[in-house]
Structures are given as structure tokens and as C-alpha cells.
C-alpha positions, 0 to 999 in steps of 0.5 A: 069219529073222535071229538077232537076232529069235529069242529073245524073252526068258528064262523064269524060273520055279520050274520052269525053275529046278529044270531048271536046276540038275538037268539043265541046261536054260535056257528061253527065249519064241522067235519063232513062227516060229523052228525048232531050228536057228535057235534054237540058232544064236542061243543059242550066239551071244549066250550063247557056249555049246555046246547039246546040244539043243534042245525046242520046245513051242507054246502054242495060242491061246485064248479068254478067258472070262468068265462063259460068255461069250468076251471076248477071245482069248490070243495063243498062243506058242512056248517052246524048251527048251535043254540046254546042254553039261557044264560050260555055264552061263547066268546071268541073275543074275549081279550080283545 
């Protein structure tokens, strides 16, 4: 898989917030089929940063429900947890 197509976007929420700033973990939605060594390959080329590691959590798909009823599916996807290395930053807000 080419490493352009494996980091989809960053996640940015409260929770990856607070990991951020307390143990230097940035989130990212990956492409399914990505691995951790792809990830990390992709991450340390296009944020010129040195990753430590890297945890990958996959979403299940699952049904949507309405009134008992299933209605329609959620697609499932994949999430990647990665810790960058003492003195590393990623800022996504940078001009803000």
C-alpha cells in the first residue's frame, strides 16, 4: 500500500486532546488495511517526527437501529494511537 493512502485524517476530540498534552499521543482514522509499520513509516514522513509507537484499535461495523428495527448498517474503521518521541510535536492548530 502506498503511504499516501494511509492516514485518512487526524481525530480531534477532548479525549485525544488530554493525551496529547499528558502522554504525547496524537490520533489519527487510518486506512483498513494499514499495519503498524506502514503507519508509522507514514506518520514520521509527512509530520517529520520520530514515533516511539504505535496502537491500532478497529471499530466493528454495526447496525443501525430504529425502533427495534435494523435500518441501515455503520461502516466499521480503523483508529491508530501514535506516541511520538520526547521533544516531538504535532500541531494541527498552529495558525490558529
Amino acid at each position: 500500500m502506498d503511504i499516501s493512502y494511509v492516514i485518512i485524517k487526524p481525530l480531534i476530540s477532548e479525549k485525544v486532546t488530554e493525551l496529547l498534552e499528558g502522554s504525547n499521543r496524537v490520533a489519527f482514522m487510518v486506512h483498513p488495511d494499514a499495519n503498524k509499520v506502514q503507519i508509522k513509516q507514514a506518520v514520521e514522513k509527512f509530520f517529520d517526527v520520530k514515533v516511539e509507537g504505535v496502537n491500532v484499535v478497529c471499530k466493528r461495523p454495526s447496525d443501525r437501529r430504529r425502533q427495534g428495527r435494523v435500518v441501515g448498517r455503520k461502516s466499521g474503521w480503523k483508529k491508530a494511537y501514535v506516541k511520538l518521541a520526547a521533544g516531538e510535536k504535532i500541531d494541527f492548530f498552529e495558525g490558529v
